[in-house]
N, C-alpha and C positions, 0 to 999 in steps of 0.2 A: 469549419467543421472538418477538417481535417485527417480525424481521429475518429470520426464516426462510427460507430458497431463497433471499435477496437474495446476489448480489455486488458488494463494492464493493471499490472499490478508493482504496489512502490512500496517496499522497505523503509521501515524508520519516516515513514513520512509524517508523522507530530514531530519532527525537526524544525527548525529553520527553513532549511532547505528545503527537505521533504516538503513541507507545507506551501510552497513558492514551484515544488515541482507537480504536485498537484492540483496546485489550478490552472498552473499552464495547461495541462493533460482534458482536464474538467472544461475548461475555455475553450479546448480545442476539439470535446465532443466525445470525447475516449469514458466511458465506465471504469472506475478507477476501484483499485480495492487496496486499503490502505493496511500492511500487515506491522505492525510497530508491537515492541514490550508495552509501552503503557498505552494504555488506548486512551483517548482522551475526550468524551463524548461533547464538547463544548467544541471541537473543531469537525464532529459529524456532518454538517451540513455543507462540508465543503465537497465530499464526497458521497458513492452511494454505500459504501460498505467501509467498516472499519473490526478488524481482527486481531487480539491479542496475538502475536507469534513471536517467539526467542527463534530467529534463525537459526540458531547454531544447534537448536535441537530437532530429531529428523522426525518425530512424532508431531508438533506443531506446522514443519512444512508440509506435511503428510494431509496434514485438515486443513493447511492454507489453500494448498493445490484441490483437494477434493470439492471445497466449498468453491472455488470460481469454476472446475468444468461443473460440477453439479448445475451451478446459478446458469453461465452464461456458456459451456459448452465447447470454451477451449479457453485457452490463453493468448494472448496476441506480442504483449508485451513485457518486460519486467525490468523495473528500477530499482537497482540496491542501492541505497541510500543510508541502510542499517550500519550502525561502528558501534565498537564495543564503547562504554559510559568511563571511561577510567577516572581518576582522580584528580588530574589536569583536565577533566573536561567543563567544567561549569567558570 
């Protein structure tokens, strides 16, 4: 445990990765709040929080950030993990 009382917070984590970086995180005791474009509630239970957010827009960081100091009362960490979806991505 690690990661105890930390929260962090990970970008794009319904990724591959993202989703491999959050259990490590979660494994390791951290509250994790997941901010990805598509939220994907079939992978909810891997974490405690998951939040629509377009990084690249500053109204959605704006509610990212407010909802974890609101919940938990700071931030501890953060993983960008988010990449733009281009054409070559699939």
């Amino acid at each position: 445990m690690k990661l105890e009382k930390k929260c962090i917070i990970v970008t794009g984590g319904n990724g591959l990765i993202g989703q491999s970086i959050i259990k490590n995180l979660t494994d390791n005791g951290a509250a994790v709040i997941n901010a990805d474009l598509n939220v994907d509630s079939s992978l909810s239970h891997s974490y405690q929080h998951s939040l629509e957010c377009d990084v690249t827009k500053k109204v959605d960081v704006d509610k990212l950030i407010s909802f974890v100091i609101d919940k938990y009362g700071r931030i501890d960490g953060l993983v960008n993990g988010a990449y733009p979806r281009t054409e070559d991505w699939m």
